[in-house]
N, C-alpha and C positions, 0 to 999 in steps of 0.2 A: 483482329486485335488492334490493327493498326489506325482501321479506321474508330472504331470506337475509341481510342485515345484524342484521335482530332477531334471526333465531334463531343467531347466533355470537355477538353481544352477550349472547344470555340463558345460553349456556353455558358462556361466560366469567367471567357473574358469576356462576351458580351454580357453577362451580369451587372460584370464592374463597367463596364461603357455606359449602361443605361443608368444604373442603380447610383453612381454618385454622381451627375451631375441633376436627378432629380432628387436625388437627396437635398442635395445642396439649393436648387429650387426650391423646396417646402421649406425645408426651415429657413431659406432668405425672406418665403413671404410671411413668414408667422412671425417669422423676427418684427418683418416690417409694420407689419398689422396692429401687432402687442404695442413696439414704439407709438405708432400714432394713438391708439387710444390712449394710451397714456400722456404726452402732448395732450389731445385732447380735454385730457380731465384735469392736468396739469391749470391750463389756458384758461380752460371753462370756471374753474375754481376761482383763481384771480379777478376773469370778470367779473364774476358771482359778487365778486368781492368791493369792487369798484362801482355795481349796481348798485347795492346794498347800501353805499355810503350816499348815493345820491340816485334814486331813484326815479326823479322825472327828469334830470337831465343826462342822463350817463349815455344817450342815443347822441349827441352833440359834442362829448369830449373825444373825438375823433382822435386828437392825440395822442391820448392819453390810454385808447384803447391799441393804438400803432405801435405805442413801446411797451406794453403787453403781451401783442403778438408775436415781437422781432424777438423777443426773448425767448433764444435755442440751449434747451440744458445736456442734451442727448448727443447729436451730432449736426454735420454740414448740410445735410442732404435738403436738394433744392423741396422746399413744400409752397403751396397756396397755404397761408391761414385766413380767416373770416371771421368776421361775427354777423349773425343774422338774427333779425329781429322775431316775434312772435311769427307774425304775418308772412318770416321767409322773406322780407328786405332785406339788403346788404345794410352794414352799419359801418364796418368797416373791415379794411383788409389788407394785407400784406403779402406781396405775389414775387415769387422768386420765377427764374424759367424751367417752368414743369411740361415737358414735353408727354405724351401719348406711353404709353401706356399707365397708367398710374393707380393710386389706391387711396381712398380717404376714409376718417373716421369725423366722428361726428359727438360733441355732446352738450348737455341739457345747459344752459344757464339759468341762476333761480335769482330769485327777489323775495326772501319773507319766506321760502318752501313754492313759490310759486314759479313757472317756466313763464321766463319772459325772452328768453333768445336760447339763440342755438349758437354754439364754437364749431367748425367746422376747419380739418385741417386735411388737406390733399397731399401726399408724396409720389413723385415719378418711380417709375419701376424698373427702367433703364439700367441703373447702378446694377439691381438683383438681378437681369437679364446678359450684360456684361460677365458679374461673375459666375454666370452659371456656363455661360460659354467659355470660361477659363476652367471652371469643374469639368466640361463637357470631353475638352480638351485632355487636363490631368485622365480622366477615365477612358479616353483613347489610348495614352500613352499607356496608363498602367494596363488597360486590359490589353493590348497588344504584348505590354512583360511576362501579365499571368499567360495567355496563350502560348508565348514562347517557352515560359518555363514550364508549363503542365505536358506540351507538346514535343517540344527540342529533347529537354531531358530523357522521359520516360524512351520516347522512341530510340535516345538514342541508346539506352541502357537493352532495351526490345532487342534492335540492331545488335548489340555487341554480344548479347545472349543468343541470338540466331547467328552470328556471324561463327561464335566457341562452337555453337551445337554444328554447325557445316563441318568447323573443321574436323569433329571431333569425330563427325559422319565419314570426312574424307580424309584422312591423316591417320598413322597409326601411333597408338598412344607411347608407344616404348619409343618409337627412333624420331618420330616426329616427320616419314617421310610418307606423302601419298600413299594410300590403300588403296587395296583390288578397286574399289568403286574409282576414285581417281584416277588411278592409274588406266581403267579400262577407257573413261569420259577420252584422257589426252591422246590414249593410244588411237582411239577415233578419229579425233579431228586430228592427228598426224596423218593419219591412213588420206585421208580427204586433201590435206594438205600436200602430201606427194602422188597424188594421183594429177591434183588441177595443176603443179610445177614442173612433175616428173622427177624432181631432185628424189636420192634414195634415201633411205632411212634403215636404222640398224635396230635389232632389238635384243639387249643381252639377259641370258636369265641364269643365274646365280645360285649356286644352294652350296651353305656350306656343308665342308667334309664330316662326317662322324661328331653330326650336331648333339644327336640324341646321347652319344656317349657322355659327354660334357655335362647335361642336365640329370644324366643318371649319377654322375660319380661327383660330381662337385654341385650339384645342387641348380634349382630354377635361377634362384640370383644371378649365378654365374654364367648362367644361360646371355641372360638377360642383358648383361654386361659384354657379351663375347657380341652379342648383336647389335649392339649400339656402338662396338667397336668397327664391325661389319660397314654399319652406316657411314659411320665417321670417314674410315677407308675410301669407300666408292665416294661419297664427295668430294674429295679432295683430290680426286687421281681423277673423274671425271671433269672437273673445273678446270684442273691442271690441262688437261690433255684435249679438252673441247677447243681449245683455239687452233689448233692445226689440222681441225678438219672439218670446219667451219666455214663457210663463205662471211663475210663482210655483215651483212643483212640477217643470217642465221647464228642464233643462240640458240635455238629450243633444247632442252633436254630434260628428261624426268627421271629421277630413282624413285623408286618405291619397293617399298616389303609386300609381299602380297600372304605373307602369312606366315606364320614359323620362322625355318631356317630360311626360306627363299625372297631372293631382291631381284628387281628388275632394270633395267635401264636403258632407255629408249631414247636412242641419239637420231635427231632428225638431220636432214642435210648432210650426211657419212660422206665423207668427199672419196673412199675409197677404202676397199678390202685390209689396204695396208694398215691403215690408220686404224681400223678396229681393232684388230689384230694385235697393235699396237698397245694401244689404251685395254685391250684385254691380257696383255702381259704384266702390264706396270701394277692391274686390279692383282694380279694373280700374287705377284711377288712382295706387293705391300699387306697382300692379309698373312706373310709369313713371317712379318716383326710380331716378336714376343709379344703378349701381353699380359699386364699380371691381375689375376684373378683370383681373390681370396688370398693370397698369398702363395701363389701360383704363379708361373709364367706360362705361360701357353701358347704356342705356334698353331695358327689356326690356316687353315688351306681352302681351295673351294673349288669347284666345277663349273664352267659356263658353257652356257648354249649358247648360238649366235642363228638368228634369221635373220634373211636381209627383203627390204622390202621395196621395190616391187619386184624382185630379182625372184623371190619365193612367193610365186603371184596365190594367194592365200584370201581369206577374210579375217577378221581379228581374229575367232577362238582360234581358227587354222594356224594362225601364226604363233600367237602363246602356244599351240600344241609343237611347233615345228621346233620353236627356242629349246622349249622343256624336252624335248625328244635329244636335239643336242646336246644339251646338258647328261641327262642321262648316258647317253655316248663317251661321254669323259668321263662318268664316272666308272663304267666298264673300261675304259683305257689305263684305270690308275689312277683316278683324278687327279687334285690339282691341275688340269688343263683346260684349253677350251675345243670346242667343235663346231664347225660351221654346218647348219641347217644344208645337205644333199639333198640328189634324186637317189642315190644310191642308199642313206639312211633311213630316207623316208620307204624305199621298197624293202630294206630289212624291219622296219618296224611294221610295216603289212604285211611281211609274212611272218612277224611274229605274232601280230593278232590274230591271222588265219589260223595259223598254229593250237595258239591257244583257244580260241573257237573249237578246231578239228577237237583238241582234245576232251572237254568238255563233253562230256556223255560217254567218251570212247572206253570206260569201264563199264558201261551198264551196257553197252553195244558188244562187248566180247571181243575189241581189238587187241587188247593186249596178249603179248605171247612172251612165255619163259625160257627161254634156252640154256642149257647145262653143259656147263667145261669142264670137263674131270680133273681132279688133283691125285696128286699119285705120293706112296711115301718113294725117297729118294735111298733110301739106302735097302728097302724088302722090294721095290718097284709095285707093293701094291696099291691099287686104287682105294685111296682113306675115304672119300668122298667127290661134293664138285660142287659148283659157285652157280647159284642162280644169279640169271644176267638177263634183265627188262627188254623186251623189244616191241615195238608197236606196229602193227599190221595197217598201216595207214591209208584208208581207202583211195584209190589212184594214186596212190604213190609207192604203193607196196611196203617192205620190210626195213622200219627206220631203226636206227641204233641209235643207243641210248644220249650219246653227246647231242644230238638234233631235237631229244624233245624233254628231257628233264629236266632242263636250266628252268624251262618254260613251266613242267610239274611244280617247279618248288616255285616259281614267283607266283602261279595262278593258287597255292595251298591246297590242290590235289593230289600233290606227292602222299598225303595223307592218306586218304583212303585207298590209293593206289598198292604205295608200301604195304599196308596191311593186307592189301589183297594177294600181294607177291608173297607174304610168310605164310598167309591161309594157303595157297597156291603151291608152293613148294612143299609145306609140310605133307598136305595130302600126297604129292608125288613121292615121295618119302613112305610113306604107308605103301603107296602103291606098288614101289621098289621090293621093300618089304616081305609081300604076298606073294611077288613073282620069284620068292627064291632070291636077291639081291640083298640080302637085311647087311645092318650093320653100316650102311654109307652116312655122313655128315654131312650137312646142310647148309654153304654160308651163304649169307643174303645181307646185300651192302644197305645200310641206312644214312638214309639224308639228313641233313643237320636240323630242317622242319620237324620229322620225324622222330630223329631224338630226342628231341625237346616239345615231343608230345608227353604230360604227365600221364595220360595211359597206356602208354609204352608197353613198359612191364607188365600187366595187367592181361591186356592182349594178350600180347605172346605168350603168359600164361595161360589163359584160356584156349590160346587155339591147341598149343602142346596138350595139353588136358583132353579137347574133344579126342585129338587124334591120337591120342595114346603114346607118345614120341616122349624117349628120354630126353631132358634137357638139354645132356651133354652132346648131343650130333646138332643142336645147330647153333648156328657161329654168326655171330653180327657183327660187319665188318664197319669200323669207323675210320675216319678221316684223322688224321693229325692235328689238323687244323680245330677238328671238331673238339678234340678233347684239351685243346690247348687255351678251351674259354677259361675250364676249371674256374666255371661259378658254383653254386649252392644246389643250382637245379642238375648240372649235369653231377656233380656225385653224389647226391640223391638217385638218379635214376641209374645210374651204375651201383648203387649198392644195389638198389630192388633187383636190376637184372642180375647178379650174381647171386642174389637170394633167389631167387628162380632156378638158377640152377646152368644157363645159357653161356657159351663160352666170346670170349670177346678176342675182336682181334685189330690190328691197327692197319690199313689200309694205306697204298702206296707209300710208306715206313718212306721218311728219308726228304722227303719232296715240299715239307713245310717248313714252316722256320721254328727249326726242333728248339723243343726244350727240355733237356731230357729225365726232368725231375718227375715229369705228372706220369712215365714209369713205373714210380715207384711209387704213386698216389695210389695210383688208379691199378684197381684188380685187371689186368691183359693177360693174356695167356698167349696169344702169337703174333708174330712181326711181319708183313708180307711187304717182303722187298719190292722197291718198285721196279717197273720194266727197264726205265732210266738206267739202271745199274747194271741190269742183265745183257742190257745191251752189247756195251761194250766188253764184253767178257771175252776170251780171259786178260787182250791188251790191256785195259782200265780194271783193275781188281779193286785200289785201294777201298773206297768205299765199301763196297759187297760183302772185302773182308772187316772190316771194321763194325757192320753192321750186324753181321753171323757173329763177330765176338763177342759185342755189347747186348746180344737177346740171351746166348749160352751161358753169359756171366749173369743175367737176371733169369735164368731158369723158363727163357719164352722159344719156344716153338719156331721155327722162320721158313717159309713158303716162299719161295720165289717164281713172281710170276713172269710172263716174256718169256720165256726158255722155247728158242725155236730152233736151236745149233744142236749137234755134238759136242763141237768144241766146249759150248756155255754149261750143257752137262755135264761133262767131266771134271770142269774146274770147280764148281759147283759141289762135286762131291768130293775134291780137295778140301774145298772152304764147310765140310761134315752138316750143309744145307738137312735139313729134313724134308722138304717138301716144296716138289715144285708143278707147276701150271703152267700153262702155256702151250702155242699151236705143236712143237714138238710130241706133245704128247697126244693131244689133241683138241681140236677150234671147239667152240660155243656150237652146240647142238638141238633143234628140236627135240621134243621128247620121244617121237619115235625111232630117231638117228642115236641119240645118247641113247636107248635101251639096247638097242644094235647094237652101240659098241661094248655097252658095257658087258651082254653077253659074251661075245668077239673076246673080248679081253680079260674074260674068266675062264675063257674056253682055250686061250694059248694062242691067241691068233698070230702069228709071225710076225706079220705087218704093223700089229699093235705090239708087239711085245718086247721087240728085236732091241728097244731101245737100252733095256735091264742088262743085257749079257755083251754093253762097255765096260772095258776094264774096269773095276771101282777100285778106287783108295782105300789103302787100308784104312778099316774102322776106327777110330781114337776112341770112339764112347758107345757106351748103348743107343741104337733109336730112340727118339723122345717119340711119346703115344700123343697123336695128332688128336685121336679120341678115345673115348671112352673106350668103344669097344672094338676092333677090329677083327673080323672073323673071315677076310678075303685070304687066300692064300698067294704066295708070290708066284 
């Protein structure tokens, strides 16, 4: 595009260089031509005229024909005039200095209608060649303005429209600060630039806190706003703070958004760990001035990762992976913090790949194993049911328990399939209790907040209860506090359907969230399972324990306590008129062939198992509450 703009500009102005000063050439010499003939005819006339009056002597009034010819009615310009006779003799003439090149006209003189001489008038050419060199000139001048103007301009308008399209390429349109393409270009020639110095460089990666929340409840605008706030912040703390750790020679620095919530900031020549560290305090604490948003103020927080480079000897992507890994890291800690890029982070997040690798197929392979903890009622000592509990058979590394691999279930979205597999899983061991003479036992099986917030939830669990023929009421899905403290649209949606099924609901570790104790009386529950936390200290620490037994009694729910591995914790326990307790006292998480042992053992009177029922108990204050539906075990 470029070139073809030159070369229409150059042929433009060379038009105008050649085109006017031959213009101005032809018409100087037709000007000139037309003038003489005319002289000419002029001169020739007058002769004619002077012939006329004296016809044998008008060749001898030399004179007379002199001031004839001196007679100029046109202009100055130097000419020969002549008169010549029939024969082509001179008769007479009048000669100004007509130098080389020149141009004559020529015409008839008569006598009677007869040609008896010839007027002949010569002009130099000089004058028309002078000014055609001054045309020639002007047309240098102006075709060098048209070239400049057809050229200068357009390119440079060309230029400013590739120059917008770069930036628009390289720059992000909301904050105005470098994008991933950018950002990746500088972070390059940094890497390059501390390797040929050795000076280090730091690289920070940013993501704010519970961004998505912000765009769901207050809208994109306010999104949009909160990150240009974002922007504004890291400028101003990074300019502020770049000069103290800085050498003399070094400025370099870059922010950039690389997309979403996430900013980066890449400080060359880091004079030292402190100094990041630093400038990652001052970023932290200024994104926690209000802002107001829609008429909102909002306290915005954020997380950073930190690599250092050549200190985390890396390649680029390796290094944005080492930032972002840190980051992450803070945001597991609590965010609002930051974290420096380890060897020790880095080999937790490879055995969290591994992990999640291992897991990946480990359903369709038949690693997973269920184990069962019996629950017992507290005031008949019979076994109401038991708690299936996940474990995974992890090839070379044997029998992992659940805290090692379910964080990792619900981030990779196999807690999915899996969960369902654990209610298909249990229920049929249900049936299979069942047929061996054990009927009558409940079922709870804890669900993960992925899980629950599957809308086929319900549906499932209806279907599998369905194949296998299981009353609703024995199995019990135990939630989190936390879970049900979203109290959106979807989760009491999915708690009416599961109640319309017919499935008992319970709240898991009761106590250990940041209760609120209204979604109680939202939400259909049926029982409270004390956390271990509580159980623990028993009976020195009660308050709680008892606090929690009175506020489930006063809403008509159930209360299970798990942890119970004392005497003492049982007795007090059934002071505090508990219904239901779990835990290694009564007895640990079991294979299925160990929990069918015991649970025979323990219908059979086994002493070992049983001895725990014949502690003094408290006197009764109420009825047992029915843990379920049906209970047909004897004490």
């Amino acid at each position: 595009m470029e070139r073809l703009l030159v070369l229409i500009a150059g042929f433009v102005a060379l038009s105008v260089m050649l085109l006017l000063p031959a213009t101005a050439a032809y018409s100087g010499y037709q000007s000139t031509v037309n003038i003489l003939r005319t002289e000419a005819e002029i001169n020739a006339r007058l002769t004619s005229q002077l012939v006329n009056a004296n016809p044998e002597l008008w060749k001898v009034e030399t004179l007379r024909l002199e001031e004839l010819l001196r007679r100029r009615p046109l202009d100055r310009t130097p000419e020969v005039r002549s008169v010549l006779d029939a024969a082509g003799a001179l008769v007479s003439a009048v000669r100004d200095e007509v130098g080389a090149p020149h141009v004559e006209a020529a015409s008839p003189v008569y006598d009677s209608g007869r040609v008896v001489g010839t007027l002949r008038v010569q002009r130099s050419l000089r004058p028309l060649l002078v000014q055609t060199a001054w045309f020639a000139l002007l047309g240098v001048l102006l075709g060098g303005a048209v070239f400049t103007a057809l050229k200068v301009l357009p390119l440079r308008a060309l230029h400013r429209t590739q120059e917008r399209l770069v930036h628009e390429a390289t720059h992000d349109a909301l904050t105005g600060l470098p994008n991933r393409v950018l950002f990746r270009d500088r972070l390059e020639q940094a890497m390059r630039r501390c390797e040929r110095t050795g000076r280090p460089m730091a690289l920070l990666y940013l993501d704010v806190d519970r961004f998505k929340d912000i765009n769901d409840s207050l809208g994109h605008e306010a999104g949009d706003r909160v990150l240009r706030h974002v922007a504004r912040i890291l400028q101003s703390c990074v300019e502020a703070g770049i000069q103290r750790m800085r050498r003399s020679a070094d400025s370099e620095f870059t922010i950039a958004r690389l997309g979403g919530d996430e900013f980066t900031v890449l400080l060359e020549s880091a004079a030292a760990m402190q100094d990041v560290s630093s400038l990652a305090e001052r970023i932290l604490e200024a994104l926690q001035a209000p802002v107001a948003v829609g008429g909102n103020e909002l306290v915005v927080s954020g997380s950073l990762g930190i690599a250092l480079y050549p200190h985390d000897h890396a390649t680029l992507d390796t290094l944005l992976c080492q930032a972002d890994m840190a980051m992450y890291r803070a945001k597991d800690l609590g965010r609002n913090t930051y974290q420096y890029f380890n060897d020790e982070l880095n080999r937790s997040i490879q055995h969290r790949i591994a992990l999640e690798q291992s897991l990946r197929g480990a359903l369709e392979r038949g690693e997973f194993r269920l184990h069962y903890q019996p629950k017992a009622h507290l005031a008949t000592g019979a076994v109401t049911g038991v708690e299936a509990l996940l474990r995974w058979e992890r090839p070379g590394f044997g029998l992992v328990g659940p805290d090692a691999f379910i964080p990792a279930l619900e981030e990779s979205r196999l807690i999915v399939p899996v969960g369902a597999w654990v209610i298909e899983t249990a229920c049929a061991q249900l049936v299979a209790w069942d047929r061996a003479g054990m009927a009558g036992l409940s079922m709870a099986v804890n669900l993960s907040a992925r899980q629950f917030h599957d809308r086929d939830l319900p549906q499932r669990i209806a279907d599998i209860l369905r194949t296998h023929d299981i009353a609703p009421c024995r199995l019990e899905l135990e939630l989190t506090e936390s879970l049900l403290m979203e109290d959106n649209e979807l989760s009491r949606k999915i708690l009416l359907e599961l109640a319309r099924v017919g499935v008992r609901v319970a709240i898991d570790d009761f106590g250990t969230g940041h209760s609120s104790l209204a979604y109680l009386k939202r939400f259909k529950v049926d029982t409270l399972k004390m956390d271990r936390s509580f159980v623990r200290d028993l009976p020195h620490d009660a308050a709680i324990a008892t606090a929690v037994t009175a506020l489930a009694h006063s809403l008509s729910l159930s209360v299970v306590c798990e942890g119970v591995e004392t005497a003492e914790q049982l007795a007090f326990l059934r002071t505090l008129d508990c219904d239901a307790i779990q835990g290694f006292f009564l007895g640990r998480p079991m294979p299925v062939p160990a929990i069918d042992d015991w649970l025979r053992r323990h219908r059979a009177g086994d002493e070992a198992l049983t001895a725990w029922r014949r502690l003094a108990p408290a006197a009764p204050r109420r009825e047992p509450r029915r843990l379920v539906a049906t209970q047909t075990e004897a004490a």
